[in-house]
N, C-alpha and C positions, 0 to 999 in steps of 0.2 A: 906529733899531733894525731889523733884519732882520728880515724874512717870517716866514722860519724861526724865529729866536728869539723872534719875538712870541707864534706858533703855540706854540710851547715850553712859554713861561710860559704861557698862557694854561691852557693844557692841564693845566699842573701846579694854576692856582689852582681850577680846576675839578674837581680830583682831590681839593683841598683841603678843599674844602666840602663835596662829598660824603659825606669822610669825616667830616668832624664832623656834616652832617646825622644820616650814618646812627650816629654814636658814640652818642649818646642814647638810641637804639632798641634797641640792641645791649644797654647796660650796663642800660637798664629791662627789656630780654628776661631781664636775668640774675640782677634779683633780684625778678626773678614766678617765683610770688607771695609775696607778704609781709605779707598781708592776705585774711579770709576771699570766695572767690567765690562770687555770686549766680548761682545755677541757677532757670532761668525758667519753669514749667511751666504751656504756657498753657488747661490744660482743669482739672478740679476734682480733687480729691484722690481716692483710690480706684480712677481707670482704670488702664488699660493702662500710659498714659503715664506717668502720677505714678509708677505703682510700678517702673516701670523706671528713671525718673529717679532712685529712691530707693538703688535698688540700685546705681547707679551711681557715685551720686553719696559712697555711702558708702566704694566701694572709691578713689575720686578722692581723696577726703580725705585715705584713709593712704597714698597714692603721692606727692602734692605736700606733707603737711605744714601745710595750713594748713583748714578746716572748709570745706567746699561747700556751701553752705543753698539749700535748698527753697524754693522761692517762687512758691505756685499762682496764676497770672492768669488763670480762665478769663472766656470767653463772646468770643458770637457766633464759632462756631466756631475756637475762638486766636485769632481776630485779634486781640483785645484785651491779649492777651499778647507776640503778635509782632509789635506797631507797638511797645510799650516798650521792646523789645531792640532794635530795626530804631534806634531815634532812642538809646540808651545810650552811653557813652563804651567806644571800641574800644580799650579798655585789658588784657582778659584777663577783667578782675574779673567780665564779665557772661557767661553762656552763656544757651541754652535748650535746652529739649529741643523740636525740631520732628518734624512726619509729612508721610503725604503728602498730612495734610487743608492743615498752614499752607505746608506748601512745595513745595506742587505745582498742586494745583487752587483751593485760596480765589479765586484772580483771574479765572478761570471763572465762579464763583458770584456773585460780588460785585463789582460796579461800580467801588468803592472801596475796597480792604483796607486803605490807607493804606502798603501797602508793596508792593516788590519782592522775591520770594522769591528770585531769583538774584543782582538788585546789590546789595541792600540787605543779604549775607548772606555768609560765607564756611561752605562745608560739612565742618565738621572731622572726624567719624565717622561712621560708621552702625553702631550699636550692632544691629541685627536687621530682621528683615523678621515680617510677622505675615498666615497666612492667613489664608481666612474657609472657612466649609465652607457649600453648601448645603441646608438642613434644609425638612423640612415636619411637620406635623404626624403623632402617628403615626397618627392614623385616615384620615391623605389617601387620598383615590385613584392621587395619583401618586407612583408608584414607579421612575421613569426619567427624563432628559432627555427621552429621546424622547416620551413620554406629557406631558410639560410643553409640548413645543415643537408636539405635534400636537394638544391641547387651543387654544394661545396663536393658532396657526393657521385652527383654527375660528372662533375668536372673538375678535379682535383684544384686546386692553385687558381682558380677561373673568380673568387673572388678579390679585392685590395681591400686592405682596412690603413688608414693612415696613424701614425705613431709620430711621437716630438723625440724619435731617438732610441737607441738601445737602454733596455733598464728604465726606461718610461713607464706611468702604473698605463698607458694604451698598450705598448707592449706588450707586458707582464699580464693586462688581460687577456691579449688574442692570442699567446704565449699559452696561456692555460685552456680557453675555447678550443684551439686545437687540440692539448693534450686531451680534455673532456671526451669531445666528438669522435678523436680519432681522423678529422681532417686536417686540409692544408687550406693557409691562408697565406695571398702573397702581399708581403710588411710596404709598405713608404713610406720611407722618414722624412721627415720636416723639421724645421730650425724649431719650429715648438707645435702647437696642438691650436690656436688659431688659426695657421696654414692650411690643418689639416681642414679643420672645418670649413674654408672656403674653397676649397676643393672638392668636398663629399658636395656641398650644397650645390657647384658646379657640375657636378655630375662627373669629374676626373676619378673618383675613388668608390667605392661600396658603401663599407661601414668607417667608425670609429668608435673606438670606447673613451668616450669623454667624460672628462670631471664632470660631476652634479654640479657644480658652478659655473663651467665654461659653458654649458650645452643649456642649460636653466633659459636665457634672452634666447636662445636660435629655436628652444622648443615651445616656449610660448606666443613666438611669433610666427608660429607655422613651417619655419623651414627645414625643418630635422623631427622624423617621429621616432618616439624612444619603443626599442625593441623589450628591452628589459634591464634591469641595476645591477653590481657587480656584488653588493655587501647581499649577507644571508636573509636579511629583512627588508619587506619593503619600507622605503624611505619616505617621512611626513612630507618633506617638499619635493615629491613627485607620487600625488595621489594617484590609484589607477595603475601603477605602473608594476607590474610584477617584478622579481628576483629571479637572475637569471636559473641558481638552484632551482626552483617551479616550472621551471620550465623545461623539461626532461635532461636539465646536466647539474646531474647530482653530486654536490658536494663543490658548486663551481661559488666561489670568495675569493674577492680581488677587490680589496682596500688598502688603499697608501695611507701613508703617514707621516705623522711632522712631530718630530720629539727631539728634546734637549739632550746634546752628550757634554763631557767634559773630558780629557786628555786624562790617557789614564793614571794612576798614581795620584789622584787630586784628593787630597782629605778625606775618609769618610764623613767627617763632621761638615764640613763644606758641601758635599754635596747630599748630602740628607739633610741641611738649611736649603741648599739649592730648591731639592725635590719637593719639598713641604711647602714653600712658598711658591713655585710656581705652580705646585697643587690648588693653593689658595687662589691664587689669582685667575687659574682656568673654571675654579668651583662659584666666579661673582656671575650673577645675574647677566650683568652687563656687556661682558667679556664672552661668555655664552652664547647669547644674541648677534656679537660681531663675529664669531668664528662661524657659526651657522651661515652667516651671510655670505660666508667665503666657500663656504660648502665642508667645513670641516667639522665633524662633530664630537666637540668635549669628550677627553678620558682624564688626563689628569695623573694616571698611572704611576705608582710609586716605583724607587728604582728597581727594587727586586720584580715586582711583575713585568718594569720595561725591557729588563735586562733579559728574563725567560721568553719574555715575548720577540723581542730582536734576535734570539738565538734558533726558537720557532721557525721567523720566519726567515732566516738564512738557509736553512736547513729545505723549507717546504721549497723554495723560490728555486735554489740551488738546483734539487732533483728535475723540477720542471725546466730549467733553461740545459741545464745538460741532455736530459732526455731529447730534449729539440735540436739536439746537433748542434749547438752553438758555440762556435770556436771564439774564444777569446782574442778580442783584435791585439 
């Protein structure tokens, strides 16, 4: 047989199997779903997450045609949720909803999370971003950056700002306000971020950096006055309120977030139906209006820009929690 013809054939039976590899992938891409999928929500029912996962998951439903169920796995900050989906069959059937706590910094904090937040994952949406605002009590003395950073400067550690935990976006703000200023902030952690706030309001703590959601009721009722916001712009539901960037810490952005992953190895075709439709369902009117209400605001983010973006902020978050000495428990 000739070179050429051998090359030939060969070429072709390698075209062959390809194809049939990929025929199975193709025709399972084409009848997902056909069965209800499991949505993985790895903190407790009531946050941010869940309720965004809710909303999501409801308009998911009447877009594919078959139920999306809720499935709260919390503790120890989602890990315990996100080594379930990290090890699940990359069939479609499985999602979660991740942040920047499970897919960005947990392997900062933790020795062991038992996954990889970037192999272990493919990043299908990013359904929104969520700032935090910083508040203090309203009987504080300070009423400026400047008066916090010139207080922090006198006496090193002499202020607390309360945090719901390692890899918290409270954390991960006063985390960065350090690195900005060049001061120290001394952390206490709380079982979550309403503790925190009836503490600061008690007068047990200084600051916190709280969701635009949670701190919204404590600031309109007079008991918390907001110092400045975490995201680079000022925010429509909190008029009057500068960006802490404006306020001489240049370059200071600190927004979490709540986006869809799927186990890695799961269809392209699957999860580009995934990202399209949960596209669709963050881009309705209505759906818009309820994630605002939670303090998160609409992205929508297809998976190539979620995926650049998650590696982004691995990357930025990473530098900053090492540079702060942070030994992994």
């Amino acid at each position: 047989m000739h070179s050429h013809t051998r090359r030939t054939l060969c070429a072709a039976l390698a075209m062959a199997g390809l194809s049939l590899a990929t025929a199975p992938l193709a025709a399972f891409a084409d009848t997902w779903p056909n069965k209800p999928i499991k949505y993985v929500v790895p903190f407790s029912p009531g946050g941010v997450s869940d309720a965004t996962a809710r909303i999501v998951a409801e308009g998911l439903s009447q877009r594919l045609g078959q139920p999306v169920v809720i499935d709260n796995k919390p503790g120890v900050s989602g890990i315990i949720g996100t080594q379930l989906v990290s090890r699940a069959e990359p069939d479609g059937y499985t999602i979660m909803g991740g942040t920047i706590t499970t897919h960005a910094v947990n392997p900062f904090f933790y020795k062991k999370p038992g996954y990889d937040p970037v192999k272990d994952f493919v990043a299908v949406n990013l359904i929104g971003t969520v700032s935090n605002v910083l508040v203090v009590a309203n009987n504080s003395p300070y009423h400026s950056v400047e008066q916090i950073v010139a207080a922090l400067r006198q006496k090193p550690g002499g202020l607390t700002f309360g945090t719901a935990g390692p890899g918290s976006s409270q954390q991960l703000s006063g985390q960065l306000f350090q690195s900005i200023t060049g001061t120290q902030l001394q952390q206490i952690s709380y079982k979550g971020g309403a503790a925190a706030m009836t503490d600061l309001i008690g007068g047990q703590i200084d600051l916190v950096f709280e969701t635009v959601a949670a701190a919204k009721p404590m600031l309109d009722g007079k008991r918390v006055r907001a110092i400045g916001v975490t995201s680079r712009h000022a925010l429509p539901g909190l008029p009057g309120v500068r960006p802490l960037a404006e306020q001489g810490l240049k370059g200071f952005e600190m927004q979490s977030w709540q986006g869809v992953f799927a186990p890695a190895g799961t269809p392209k075709p699957i999860v580009d139906r995934l990202a399209k439709e949960i596209a669709a369902v963050v881009a309705t009117p209505a759906v818009q209006e309820r994630l605002r209400g939670l303090g998160v605001e609409p992205e929508g983010k297809t998976s190539a820009d979620f995926t650049a973006f998650q590696r982004a902020e691995v990357s930025k978050w990473g530098k900053i929690i090492q540079s702060a000495g942070v030994v992994p428990e």
